[in-house]
PQR file of N, CA, C, O and H, with PARSE charges and radii, in Angstrom:
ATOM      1  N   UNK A   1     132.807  91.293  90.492 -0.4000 1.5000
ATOM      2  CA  UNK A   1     131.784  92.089  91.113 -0.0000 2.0000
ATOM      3  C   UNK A   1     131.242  91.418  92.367  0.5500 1.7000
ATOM      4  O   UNK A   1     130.399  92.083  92.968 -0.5500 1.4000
ATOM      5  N   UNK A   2     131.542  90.295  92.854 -0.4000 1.5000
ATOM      6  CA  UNK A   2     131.305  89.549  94.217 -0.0000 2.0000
ATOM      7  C   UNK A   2     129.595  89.340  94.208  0.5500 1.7000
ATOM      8  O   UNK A   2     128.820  89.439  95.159 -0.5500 1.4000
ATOM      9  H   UNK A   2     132.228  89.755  92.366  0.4000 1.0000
ATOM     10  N   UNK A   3     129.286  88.990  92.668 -0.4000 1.5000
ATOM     11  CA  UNK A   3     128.309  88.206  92.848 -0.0000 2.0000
ATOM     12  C   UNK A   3     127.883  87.042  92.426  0.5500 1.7000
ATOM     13  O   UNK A   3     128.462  86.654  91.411 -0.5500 1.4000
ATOM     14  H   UNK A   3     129.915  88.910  91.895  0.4000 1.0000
ATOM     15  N   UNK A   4     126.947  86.238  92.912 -0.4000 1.5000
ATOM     16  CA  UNK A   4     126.814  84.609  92.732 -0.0000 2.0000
ATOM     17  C   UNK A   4     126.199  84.496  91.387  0.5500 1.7000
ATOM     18  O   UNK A   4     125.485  85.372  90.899 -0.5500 1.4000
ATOM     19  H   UNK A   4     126.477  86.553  93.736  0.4000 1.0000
ATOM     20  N   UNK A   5     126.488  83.454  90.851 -0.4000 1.5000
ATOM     21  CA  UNK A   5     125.899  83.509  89.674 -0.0000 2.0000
ATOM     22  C   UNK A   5     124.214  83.054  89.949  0.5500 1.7000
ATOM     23  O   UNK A   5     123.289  83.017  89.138 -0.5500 1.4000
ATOM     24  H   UNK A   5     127.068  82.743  91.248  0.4000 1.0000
ATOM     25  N   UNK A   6     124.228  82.820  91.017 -0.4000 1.5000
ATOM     26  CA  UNK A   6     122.401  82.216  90.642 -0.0000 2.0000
ATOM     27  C   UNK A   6     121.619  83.771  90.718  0.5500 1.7000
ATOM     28  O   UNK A   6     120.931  84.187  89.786 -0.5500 1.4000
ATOM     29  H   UNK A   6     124.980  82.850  91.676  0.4000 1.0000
ATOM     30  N   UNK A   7     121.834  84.479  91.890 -0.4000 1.5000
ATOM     31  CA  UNK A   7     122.091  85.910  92.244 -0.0000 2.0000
ATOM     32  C   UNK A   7     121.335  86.857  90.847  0.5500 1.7000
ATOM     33  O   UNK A   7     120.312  87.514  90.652 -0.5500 1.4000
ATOM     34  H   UNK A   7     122.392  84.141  92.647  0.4000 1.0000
ATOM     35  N   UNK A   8     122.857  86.334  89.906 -0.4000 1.5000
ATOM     36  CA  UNK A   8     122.619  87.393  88.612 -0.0000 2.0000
ATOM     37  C   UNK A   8     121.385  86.747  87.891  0.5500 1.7000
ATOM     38  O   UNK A   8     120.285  87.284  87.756 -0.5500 1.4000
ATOM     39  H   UNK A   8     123.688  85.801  90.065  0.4000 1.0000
ATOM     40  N   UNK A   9     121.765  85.466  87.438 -0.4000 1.5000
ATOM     41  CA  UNK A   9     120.611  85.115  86.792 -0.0000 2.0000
ATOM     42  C   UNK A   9     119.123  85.441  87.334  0.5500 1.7000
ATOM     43  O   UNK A   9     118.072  85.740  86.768 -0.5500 1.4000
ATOM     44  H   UNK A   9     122.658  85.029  87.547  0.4000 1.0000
ATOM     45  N   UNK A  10     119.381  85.312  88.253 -0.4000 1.5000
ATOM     46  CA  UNK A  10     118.002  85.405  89.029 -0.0000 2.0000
ATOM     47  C   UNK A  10     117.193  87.017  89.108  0.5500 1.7000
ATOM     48  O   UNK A  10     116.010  87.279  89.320 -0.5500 1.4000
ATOM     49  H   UNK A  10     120.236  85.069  88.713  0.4000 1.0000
ATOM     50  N   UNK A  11     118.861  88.302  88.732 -0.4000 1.5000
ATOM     51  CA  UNK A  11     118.082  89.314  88.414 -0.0000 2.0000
ATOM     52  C   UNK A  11     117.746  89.629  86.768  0.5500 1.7000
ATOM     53  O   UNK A  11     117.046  90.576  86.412 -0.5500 1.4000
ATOM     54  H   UNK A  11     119.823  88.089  88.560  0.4000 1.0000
ATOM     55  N   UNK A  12     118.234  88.880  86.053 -0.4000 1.5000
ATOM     56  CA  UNK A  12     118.284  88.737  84.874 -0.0000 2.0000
ATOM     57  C   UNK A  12     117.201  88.443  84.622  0.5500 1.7000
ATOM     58  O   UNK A  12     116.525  89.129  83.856 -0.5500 1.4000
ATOM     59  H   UNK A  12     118.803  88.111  86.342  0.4000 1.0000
ATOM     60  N   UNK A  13     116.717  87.282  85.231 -0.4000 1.5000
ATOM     61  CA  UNK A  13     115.033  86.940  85.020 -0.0000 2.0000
ATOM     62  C   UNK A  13     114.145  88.169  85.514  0.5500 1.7000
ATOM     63  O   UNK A  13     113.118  88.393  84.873 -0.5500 1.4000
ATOM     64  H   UNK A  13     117.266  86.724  85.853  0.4000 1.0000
ATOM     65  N   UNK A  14     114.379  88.781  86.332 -0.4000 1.5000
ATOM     66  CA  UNK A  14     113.091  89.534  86.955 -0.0000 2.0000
ATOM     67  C   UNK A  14     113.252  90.679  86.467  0.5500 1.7000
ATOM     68  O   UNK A  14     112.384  91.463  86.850 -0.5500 1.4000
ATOM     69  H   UNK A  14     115.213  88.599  86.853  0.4000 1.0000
ATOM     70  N   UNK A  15     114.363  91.318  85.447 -0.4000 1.5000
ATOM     71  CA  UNK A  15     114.303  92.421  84.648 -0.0000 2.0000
ATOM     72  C   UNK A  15     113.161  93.085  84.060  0.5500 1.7000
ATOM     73  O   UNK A  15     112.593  92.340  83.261 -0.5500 1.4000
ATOM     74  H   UNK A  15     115.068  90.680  85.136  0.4000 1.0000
ATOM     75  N   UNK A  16     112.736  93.988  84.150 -0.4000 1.5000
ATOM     76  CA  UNK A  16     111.454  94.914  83.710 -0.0000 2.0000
ATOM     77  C   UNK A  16     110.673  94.550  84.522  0.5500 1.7000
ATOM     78  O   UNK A  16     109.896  95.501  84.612 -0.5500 1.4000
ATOM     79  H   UNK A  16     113.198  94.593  84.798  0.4000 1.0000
ATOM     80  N   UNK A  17     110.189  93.405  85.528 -0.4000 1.5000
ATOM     81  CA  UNK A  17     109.247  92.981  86.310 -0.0000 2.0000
ATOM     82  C   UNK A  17     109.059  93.973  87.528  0.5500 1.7000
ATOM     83  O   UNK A  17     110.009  94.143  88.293 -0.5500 1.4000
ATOM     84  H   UNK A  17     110.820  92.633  85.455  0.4000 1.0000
ATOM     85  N   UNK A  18     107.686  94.727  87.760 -0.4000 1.5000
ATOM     86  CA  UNK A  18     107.791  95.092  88.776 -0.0000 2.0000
ATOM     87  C   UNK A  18     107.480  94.221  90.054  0.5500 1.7000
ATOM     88  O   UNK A  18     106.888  93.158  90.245 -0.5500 1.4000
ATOM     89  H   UNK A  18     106.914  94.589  87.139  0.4000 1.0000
ATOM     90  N   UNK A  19     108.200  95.225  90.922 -0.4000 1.5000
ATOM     91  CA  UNK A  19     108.172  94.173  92.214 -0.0000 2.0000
ATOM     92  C   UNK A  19     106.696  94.688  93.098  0.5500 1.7000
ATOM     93  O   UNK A  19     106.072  95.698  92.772 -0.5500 1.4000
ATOM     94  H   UNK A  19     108.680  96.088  90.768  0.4000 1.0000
ATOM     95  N   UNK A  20     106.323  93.848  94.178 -0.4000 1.5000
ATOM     96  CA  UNK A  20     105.059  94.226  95.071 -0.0000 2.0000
ATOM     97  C   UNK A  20     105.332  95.890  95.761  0.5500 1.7000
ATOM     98  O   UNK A  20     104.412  96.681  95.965 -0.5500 1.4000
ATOM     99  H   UNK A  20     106.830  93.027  94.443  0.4000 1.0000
ATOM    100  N   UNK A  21     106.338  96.086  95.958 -0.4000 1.5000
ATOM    101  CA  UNK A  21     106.655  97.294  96.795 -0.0000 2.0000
ATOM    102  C   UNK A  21     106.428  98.697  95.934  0.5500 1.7000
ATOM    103  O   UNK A  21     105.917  99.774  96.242 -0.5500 1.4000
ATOM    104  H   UNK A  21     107.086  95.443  95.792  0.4000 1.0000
ATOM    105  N   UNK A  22     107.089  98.157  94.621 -0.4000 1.5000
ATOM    106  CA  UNK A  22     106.640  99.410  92.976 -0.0000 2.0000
ATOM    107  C   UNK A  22     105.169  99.741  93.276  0.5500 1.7000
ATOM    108  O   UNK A  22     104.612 100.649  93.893 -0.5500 1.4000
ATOM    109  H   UNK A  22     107.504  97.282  94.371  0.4000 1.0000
ATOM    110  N   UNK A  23     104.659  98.400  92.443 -0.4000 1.5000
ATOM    111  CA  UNK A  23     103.074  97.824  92.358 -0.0000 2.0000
ATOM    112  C   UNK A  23     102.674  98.759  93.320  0.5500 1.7000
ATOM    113  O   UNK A  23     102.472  99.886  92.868 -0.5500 1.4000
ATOM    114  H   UNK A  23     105.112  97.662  91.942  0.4000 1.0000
ATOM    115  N   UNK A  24     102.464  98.566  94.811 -0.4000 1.5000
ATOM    116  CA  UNK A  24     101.621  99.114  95.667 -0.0000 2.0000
ATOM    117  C   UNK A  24     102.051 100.876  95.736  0.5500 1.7000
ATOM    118  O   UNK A  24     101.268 101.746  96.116 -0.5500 1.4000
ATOM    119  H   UNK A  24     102.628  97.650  95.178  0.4000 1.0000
ATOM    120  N   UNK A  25     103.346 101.098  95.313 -0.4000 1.5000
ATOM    121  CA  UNK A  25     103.434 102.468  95.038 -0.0000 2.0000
ATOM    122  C   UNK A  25     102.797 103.284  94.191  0.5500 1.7000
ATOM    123  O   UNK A  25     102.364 104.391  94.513 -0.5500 1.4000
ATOM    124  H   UNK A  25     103.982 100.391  95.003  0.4000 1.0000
ATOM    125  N   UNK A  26     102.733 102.916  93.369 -0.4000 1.5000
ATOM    126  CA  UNK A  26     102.237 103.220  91.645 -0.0000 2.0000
ATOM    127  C   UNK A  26     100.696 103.570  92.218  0.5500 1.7000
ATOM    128  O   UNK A  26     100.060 104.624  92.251 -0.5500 1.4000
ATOM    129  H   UNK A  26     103.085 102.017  93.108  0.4000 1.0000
ATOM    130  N   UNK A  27     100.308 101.839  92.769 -0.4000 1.5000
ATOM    131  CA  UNK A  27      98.657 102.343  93.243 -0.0000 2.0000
ATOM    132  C   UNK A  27      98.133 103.396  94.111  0.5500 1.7000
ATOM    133  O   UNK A  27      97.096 104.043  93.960 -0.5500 1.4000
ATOM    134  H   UNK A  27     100.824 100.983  92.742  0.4000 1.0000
ATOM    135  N   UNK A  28      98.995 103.470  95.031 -0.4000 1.5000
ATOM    136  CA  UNK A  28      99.088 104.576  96.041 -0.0000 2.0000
ATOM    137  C   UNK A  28      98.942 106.054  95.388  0.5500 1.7000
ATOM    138  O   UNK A  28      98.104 106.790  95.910 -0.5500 1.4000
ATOM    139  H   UNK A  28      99.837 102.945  95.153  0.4000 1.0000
ATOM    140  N   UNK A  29      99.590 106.481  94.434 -0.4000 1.5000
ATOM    141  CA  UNK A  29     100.059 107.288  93.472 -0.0000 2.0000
ATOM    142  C   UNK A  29      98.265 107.635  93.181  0.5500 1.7000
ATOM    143  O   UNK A  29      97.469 108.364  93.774 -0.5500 1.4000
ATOM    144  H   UNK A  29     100.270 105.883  94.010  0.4000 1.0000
ATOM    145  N   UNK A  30      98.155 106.874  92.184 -0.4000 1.5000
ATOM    146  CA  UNK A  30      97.084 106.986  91.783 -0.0000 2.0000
ATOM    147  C   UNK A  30      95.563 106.894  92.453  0.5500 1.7000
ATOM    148  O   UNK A  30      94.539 107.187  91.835 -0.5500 1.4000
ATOM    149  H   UNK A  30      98.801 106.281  91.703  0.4000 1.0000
ATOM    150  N   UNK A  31      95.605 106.442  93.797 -0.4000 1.5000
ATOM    151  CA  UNK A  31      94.408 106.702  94.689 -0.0000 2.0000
ATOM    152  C   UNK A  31      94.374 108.017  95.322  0.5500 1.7000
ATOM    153  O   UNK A  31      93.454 108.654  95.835 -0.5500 1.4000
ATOM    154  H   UNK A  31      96.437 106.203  94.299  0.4000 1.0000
ATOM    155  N   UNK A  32      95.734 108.280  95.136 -0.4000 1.5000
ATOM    156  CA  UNK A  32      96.206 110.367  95.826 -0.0000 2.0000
ATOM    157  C   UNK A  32      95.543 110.965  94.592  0.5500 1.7000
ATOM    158  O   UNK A  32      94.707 111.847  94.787 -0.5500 1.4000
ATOM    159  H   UNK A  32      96.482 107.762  94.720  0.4000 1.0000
ATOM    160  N   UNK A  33      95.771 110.652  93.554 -0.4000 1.5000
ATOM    161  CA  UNK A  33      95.228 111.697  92.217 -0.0000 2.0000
ATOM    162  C   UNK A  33      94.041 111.340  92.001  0.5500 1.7000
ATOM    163  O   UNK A  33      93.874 111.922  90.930 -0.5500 1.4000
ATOM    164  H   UNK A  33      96.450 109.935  93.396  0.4000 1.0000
ATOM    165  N   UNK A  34      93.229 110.902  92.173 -0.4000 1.5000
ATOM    166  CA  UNK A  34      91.839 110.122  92.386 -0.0000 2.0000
ATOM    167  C   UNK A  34      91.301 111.132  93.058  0.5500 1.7000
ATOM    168  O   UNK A  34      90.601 112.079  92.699 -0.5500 1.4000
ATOM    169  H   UNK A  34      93.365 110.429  93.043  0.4000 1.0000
ATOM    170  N   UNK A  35      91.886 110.668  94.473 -0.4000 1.5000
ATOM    171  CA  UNK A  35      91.033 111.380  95.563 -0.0000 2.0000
ATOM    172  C   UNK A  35      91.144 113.251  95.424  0.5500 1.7000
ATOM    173  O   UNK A  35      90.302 114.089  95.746 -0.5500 1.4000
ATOM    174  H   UNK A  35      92.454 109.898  94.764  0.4000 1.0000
ATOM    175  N   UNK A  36      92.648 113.456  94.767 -0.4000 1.5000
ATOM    176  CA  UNK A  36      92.396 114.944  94.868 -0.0000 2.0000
ATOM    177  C   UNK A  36      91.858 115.605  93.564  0.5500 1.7000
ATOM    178  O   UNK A  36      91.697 116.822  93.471 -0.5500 1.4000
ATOM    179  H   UNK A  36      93.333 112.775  94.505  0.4000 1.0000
ATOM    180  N   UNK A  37      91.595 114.733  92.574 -0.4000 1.5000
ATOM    181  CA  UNK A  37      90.379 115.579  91.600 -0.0000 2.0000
ATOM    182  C   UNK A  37      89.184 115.287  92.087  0.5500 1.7000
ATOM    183  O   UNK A  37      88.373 116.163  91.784 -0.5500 1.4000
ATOM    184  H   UNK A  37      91.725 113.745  92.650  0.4000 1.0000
ATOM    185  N   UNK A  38      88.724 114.412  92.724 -0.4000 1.5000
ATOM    186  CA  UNK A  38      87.164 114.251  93.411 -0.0000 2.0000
ATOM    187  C   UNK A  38      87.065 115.704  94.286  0.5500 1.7000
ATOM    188  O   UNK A  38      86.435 116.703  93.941 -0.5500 1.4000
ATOM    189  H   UNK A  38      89.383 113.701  92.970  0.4000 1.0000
ATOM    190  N   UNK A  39      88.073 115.483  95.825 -0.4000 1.5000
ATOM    191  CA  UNK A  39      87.960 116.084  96.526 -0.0000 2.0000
ATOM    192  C   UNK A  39      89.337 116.966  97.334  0.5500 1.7000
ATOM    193  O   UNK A  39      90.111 116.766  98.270 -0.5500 1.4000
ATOM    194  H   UNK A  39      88.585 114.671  96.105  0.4000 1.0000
ATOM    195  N   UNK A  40      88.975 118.369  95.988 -0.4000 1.5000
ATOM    196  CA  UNK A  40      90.397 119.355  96.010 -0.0000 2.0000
ATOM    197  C   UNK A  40      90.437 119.934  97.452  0.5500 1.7000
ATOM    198  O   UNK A  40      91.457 120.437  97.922 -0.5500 1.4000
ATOM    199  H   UNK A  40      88.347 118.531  95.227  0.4000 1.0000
ATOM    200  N   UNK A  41      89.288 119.832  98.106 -0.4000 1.5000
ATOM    201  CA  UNK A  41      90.130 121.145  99.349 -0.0000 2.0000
ATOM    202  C   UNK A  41      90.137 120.398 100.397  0.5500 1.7000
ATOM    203  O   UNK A  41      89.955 120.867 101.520 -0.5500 1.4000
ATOM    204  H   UNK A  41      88.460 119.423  97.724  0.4000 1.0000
ATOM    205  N   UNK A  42      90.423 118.692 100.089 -0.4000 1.5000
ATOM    206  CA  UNK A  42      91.059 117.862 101.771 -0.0000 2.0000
ATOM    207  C   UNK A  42      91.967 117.537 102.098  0.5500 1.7000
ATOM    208  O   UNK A  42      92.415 116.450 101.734 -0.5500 1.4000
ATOM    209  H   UNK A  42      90.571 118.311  99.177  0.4000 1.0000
ATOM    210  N   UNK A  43      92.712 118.465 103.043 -0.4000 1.5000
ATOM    211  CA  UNK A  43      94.263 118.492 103.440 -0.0000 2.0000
ATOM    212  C   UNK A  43      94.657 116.408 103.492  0.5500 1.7000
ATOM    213  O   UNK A  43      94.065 115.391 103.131 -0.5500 1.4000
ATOM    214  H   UNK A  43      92.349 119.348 103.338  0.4000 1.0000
ATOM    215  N   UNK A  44      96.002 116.753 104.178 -0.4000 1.5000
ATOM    216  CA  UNK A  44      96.424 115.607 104.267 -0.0000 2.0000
ATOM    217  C   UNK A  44      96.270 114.593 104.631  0.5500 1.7000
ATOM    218  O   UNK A  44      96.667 113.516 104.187 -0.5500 1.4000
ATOM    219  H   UNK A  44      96.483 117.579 104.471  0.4000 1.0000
ATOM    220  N   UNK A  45      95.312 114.991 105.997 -0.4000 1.5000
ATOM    221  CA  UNK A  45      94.882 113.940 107.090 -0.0000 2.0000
ATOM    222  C   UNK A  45      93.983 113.337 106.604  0.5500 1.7000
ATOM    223  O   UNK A  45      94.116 112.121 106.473 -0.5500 1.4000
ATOM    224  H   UNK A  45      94.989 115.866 106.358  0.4000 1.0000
ATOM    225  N   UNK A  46      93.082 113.817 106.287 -0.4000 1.5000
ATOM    226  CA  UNK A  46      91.470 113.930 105.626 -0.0000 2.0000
ATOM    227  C   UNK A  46      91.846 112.922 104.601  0.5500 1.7000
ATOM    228  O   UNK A  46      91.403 111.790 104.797 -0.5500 1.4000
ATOM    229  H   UNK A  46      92.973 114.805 106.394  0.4000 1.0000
ATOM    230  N   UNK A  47      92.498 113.094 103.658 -0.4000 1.5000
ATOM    231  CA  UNK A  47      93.002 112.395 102.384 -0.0000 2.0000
ATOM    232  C   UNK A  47      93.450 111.179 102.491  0.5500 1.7000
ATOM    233  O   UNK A  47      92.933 110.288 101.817 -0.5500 1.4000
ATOM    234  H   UNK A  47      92.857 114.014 103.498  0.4000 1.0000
ATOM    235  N   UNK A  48      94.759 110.851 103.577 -0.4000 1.5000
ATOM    236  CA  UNK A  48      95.365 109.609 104.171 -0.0000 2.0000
ATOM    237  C   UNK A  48      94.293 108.816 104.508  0.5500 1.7000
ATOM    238  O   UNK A  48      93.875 107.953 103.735 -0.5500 1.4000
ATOM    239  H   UNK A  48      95.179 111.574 104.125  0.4000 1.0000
ATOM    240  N   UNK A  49      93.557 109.135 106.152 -0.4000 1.5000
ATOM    241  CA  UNK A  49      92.251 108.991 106.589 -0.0000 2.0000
ATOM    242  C   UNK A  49      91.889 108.154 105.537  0.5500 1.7000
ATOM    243  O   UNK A  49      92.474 107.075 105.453 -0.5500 1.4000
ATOM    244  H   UNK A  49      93.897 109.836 106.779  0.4000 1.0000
ATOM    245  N   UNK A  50      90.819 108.520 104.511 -0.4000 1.5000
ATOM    246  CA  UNK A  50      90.601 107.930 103.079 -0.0000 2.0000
ATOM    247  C   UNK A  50      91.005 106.952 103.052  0.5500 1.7000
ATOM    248  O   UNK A  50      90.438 105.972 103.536 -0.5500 1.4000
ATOM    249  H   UNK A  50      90.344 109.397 104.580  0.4000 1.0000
ATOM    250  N   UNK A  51      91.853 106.939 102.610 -0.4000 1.5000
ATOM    251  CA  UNK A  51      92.905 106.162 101.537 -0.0000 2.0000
ATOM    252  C   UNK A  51      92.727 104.834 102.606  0.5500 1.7000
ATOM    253  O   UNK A  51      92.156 103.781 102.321 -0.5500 1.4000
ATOM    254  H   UNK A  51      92.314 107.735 102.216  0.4000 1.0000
ATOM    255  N   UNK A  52      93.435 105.208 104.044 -0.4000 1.5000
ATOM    256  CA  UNK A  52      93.706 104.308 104.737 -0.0000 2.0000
ATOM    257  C   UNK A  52      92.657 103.194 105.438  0.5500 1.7000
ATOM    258  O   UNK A  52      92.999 102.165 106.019 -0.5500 1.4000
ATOM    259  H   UNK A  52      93.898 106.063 104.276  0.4000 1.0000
ATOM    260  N   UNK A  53      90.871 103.829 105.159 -0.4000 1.5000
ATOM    261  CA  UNK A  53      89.852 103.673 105.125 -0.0000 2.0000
ATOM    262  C   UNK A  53      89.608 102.373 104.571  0.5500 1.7000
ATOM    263  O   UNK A  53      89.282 101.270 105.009 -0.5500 1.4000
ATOM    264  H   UNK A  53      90.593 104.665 104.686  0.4000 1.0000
ATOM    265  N   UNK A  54      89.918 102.957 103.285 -0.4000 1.5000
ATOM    266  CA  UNK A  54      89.445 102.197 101.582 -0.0000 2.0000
ATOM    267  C   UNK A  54      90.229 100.797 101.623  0.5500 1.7000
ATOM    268  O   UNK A  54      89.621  99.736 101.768 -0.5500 1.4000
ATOM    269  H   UNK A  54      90.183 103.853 102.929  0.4000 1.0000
ATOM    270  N   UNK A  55      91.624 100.869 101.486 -0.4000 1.5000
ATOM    271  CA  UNK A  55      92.253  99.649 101.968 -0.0000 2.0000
ATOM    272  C   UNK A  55      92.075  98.855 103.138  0.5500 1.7000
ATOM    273  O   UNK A  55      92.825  97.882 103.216 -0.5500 1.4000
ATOM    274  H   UNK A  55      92.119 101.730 101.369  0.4000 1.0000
ATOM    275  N   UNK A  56      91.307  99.026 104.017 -0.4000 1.5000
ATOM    276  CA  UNK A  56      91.032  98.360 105.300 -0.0000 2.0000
ATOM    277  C   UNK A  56      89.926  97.461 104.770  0.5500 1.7000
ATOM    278  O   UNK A  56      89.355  96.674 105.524 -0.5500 1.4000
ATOM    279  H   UNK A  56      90.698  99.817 103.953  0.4000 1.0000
TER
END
């Protein structure tokens, strides 16, 4: 399969682990469903805006 063995082991270890890029997805996810049961009638911008607010 043209891969190194440290390579495999190394995904072997991090199996089920999520990575930072998941993680911050997942959260993302859930600050969208947050914000749109608080506040149902704010289009996209309005919403991002937010979001992009809050993390600053």
């Amino acid at each position: 399969m043209s891969v190194s063995r440290s390579g495999y082991y190394k995904w072997v270890k991090r199996k089920g682990i999520i990575n930072r890029y998941q993680a911050n997805r997942l959260w993302l996810i859930e600050e969208i469903k947050e914000t749109y049961v608080k506040h149902k009638i704010w289009g996209y911008k309005h919403r991002a805006s937010y979001i992009r607010d809050k993390t600053n």
